[in-house]
SELO-100289 format. One line per field, with one value per residue (C-alpha): residue number from 1; residue in one letter; x, y, z. Coordinates in Angstrom, 1 decimal. Each point is the difference from the previous one (the first is absolute). Layout:
REM residues N
resi = NUM ...
resn = A ...
xx = X ...
yy = Y ...
zz = Z ...
This chain:
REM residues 238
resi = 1 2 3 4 5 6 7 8 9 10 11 12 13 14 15 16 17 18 19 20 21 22 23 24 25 26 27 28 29 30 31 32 33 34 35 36 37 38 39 40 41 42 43 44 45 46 47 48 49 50 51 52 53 54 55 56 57 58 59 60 61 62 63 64 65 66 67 68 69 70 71 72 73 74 75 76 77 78 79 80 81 82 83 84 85 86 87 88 89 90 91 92 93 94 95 96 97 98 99 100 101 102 103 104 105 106 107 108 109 110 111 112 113 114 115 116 117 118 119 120 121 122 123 124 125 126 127 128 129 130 131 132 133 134 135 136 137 138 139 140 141 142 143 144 145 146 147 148 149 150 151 152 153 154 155 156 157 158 159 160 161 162 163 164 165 166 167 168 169 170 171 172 173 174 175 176 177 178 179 180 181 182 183 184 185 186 187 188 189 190 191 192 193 194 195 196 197 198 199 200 201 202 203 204 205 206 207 208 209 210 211 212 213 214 215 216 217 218 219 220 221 222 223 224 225 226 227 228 229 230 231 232 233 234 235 236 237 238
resn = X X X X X X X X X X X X X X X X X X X X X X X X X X X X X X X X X X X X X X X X X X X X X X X X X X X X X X X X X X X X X X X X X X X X X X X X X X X X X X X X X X X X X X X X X X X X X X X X X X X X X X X X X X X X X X X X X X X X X X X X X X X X X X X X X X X X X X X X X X X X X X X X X X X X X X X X X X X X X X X X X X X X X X X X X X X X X X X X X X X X X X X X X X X X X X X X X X X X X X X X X X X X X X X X X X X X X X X X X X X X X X X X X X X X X X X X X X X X X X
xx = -24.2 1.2 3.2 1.8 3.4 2.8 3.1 3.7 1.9 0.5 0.7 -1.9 1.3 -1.3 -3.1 -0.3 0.6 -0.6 -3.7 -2.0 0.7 -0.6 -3.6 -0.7 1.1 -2.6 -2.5 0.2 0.5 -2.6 0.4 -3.3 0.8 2.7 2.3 3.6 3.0 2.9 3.4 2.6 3.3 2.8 2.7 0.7 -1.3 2.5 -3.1 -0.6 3.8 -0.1 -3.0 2.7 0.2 -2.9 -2.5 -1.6 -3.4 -2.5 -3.2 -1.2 -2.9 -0.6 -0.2 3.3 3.6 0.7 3.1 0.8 0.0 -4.0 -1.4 -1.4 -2.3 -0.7 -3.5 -0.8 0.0 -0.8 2.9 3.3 2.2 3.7 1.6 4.3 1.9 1.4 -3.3 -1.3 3.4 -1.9 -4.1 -1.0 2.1 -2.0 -3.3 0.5 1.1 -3.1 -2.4 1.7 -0.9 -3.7 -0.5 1.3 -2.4 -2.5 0.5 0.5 -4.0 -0.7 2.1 2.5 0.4 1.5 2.6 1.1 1.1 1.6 2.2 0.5 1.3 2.0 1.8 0.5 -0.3 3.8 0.3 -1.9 1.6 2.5 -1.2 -3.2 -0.7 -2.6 -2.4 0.5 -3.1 -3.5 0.0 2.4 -0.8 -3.5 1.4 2.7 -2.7 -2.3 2.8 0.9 -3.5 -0.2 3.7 -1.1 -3.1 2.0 3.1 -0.1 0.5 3.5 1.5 -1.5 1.4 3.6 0.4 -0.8 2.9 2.5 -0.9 0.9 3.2 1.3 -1.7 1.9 3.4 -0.3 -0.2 -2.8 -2.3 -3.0 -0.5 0.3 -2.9 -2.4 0.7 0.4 -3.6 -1.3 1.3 -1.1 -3.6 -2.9 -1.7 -3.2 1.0 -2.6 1.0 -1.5 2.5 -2.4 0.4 4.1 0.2 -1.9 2.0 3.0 -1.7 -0.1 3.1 2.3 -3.0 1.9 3.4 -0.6 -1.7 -2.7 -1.6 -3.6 -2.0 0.2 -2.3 -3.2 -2.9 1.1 2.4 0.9 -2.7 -0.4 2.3 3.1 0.3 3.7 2.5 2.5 3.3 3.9 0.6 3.2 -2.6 -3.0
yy = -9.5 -3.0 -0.4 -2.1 -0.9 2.2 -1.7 1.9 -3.0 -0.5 3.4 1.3 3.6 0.1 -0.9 1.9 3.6 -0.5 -2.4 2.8 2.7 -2.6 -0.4 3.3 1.3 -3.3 2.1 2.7 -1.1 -2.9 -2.1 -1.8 -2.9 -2.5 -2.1 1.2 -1.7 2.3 -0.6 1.7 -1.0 -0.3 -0.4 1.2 -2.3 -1.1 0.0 3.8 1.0 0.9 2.5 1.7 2.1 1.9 -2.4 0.2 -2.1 -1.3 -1.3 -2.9 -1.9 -3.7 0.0 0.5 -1.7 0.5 -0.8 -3.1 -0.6 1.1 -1.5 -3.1 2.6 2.6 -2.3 0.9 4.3 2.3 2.4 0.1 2.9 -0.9 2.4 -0.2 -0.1 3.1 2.0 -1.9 1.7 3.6 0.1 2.9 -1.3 -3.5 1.6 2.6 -3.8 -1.2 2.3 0.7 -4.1 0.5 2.8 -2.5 -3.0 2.9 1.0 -3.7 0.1 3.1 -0.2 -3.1 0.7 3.7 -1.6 -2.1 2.9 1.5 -3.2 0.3 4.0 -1.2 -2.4 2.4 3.5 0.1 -0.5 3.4 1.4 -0.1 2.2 -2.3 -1.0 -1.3 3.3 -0.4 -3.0 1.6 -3.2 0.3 3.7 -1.0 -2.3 1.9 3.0 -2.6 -1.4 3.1 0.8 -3.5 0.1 3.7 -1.3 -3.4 1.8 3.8 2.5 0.7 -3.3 -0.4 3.5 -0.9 -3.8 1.7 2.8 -2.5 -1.9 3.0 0.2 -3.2 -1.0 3.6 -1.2 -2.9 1.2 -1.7 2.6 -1.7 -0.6 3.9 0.5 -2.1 0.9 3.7 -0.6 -2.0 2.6 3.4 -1.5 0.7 -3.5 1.8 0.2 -1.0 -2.9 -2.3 -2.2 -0.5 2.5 0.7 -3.7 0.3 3.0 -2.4 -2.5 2.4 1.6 -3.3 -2.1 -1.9 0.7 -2.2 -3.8 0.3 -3.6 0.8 2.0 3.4 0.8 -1.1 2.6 -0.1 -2.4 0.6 -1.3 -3.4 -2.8 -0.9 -3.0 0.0 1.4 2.3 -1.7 1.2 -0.7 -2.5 -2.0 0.0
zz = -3.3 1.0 2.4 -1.9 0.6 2.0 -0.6 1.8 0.3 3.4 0.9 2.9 -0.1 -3.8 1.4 2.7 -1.0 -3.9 0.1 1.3 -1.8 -3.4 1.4 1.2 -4.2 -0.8 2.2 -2.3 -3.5 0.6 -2.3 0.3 -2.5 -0.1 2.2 0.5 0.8 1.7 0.1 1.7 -0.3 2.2 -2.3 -3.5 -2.5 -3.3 -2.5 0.2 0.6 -4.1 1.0 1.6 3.6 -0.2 -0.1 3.2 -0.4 -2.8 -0.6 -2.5 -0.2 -0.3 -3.5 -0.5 1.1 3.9 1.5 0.0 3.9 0.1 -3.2 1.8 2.1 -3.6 -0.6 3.6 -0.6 -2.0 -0.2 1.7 1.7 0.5 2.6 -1.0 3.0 -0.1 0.2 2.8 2.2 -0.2 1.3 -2.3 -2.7 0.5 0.2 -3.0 -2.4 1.5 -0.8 -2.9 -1.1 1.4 -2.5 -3.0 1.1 -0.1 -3.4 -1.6 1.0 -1.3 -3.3 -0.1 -4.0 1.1 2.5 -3.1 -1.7 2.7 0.2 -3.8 0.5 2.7 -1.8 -2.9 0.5 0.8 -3.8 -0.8 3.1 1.8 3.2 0.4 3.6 2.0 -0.6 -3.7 0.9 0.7 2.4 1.8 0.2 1.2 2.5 1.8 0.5 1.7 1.9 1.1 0.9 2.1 1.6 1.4 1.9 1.2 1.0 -0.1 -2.6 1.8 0.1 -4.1 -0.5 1.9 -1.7 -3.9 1.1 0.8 -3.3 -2.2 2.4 -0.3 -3.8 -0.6 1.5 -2.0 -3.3 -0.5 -2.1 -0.6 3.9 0.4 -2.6 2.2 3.4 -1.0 -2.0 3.1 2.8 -1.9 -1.3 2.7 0.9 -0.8 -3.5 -2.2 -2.8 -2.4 -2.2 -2.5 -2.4 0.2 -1.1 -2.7 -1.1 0.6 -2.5 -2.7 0.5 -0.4 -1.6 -3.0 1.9 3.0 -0.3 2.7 -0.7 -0.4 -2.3 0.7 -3.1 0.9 1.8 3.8 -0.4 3.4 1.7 0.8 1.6 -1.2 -1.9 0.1 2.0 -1.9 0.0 -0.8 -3.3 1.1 2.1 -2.4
């Protein structure tokens, strides 16, 4: 894969201690397509303050909006991985978001129509229920089992093992519910597991199929399949 573009901001000590352990997780996902542009930020940024505090990275790729501060270079790259501020304070933490982003840009080339309606059942399975979290999404289930698996080899299963047990602490101290679901999922499951979002999705489909608005025809003979001609949207911005 191509280098691409390694943007911190200034910030040396960013650089220094978080860079290689970002290309050593590259090593081993190998992405083998595709230009990336990385940005990790050194202070938190007002357009993703309404995502609230437990955002701690994403991916998008140059189809779609970036922020507004890197959409002259989004005709340059393929995909993007913005780094918040706040994870790039902890190594592992970084390095688990990162790989955790790698395994996303994997799976838009493998089956971008299935991350679509994982956005959809994000945005509405609180609806149906109330308990959903992050695991409630085959994936995001997918991805924090390969993140797990990359963090382990980049940093130690201890430190991957010590970071996801101070997540349930503090996510537990702070009442925030859906936080415990995940870490507890991500600290309990083996990153050997075995798991395919494929078919959990499509369960998903037909469970809330006429219930939720999933912008493409989910009739047709593997309708999954395919690129996407249009990114699912929120209904307020669609």
């Amino acid at each position: 894969m191509d280098d691409g573009s390694w943007q911190f901001n200034g910030s040396t000590a960013n650089e220094t201690s978080l860079k290689p352990l970002c290309q050593r997780a590259e090593e081993i996902v190998n992405i083998s397509d595709g230009r990336l542009c990385r940005y990790f930020a050194i202070e938190d940024d007002p357009e993703y303050v309404s995502n609230g505090p437990y955002l701690s990275g994403f991916n998008a790729p140059a189809s779609v909006e970036w922020p507004r501060y890197l959409e002259n270079e989004r005709g340059s790259f393929d995909h993007l991985i913005y780094i918040r501020n706040t994870t790039c304070l902890d190594p592992t933490g970084c390095t688990i978001t990162y790989a955790h982003e790698l395994r996303h840009i994997v799976q838009h080339g493998l089956y971008p129509k299935l991350l679509e309606i994982n956005r959809a059942l994000r945005y509405y399975l609180p609806d149906f229920k109330p308990t959903a979290s992050e695991i409630d999404l085959p994936t995001e289930v997918d991805a924090n089992i390969a993140a797990k698996h990359v963090a382990e080899l980049v940093c130690g299963p201890d430190a991957v093992r010590k970071f996801a047990e101070n997540k349930v602490k503090s996510m537990r101290a702070a009442g925030a519910a859906p936080q415990v679901t995940k870490w507890n999922f991500f600290l309990s499951t083996p990153s050997s597991t075995a798991y395919e979002p494929i078919a959990p999705t499509l369960e998903a489909v037909k469970e809330y199929k006429g219930r939720i608005d999933f912008m493409m025809d989910v009739e047709s003979p593997n309708w999954w399949l395919g690129p996407v001609l249009q990114p699912w949207m929120p209904p307020d911005v669609q």
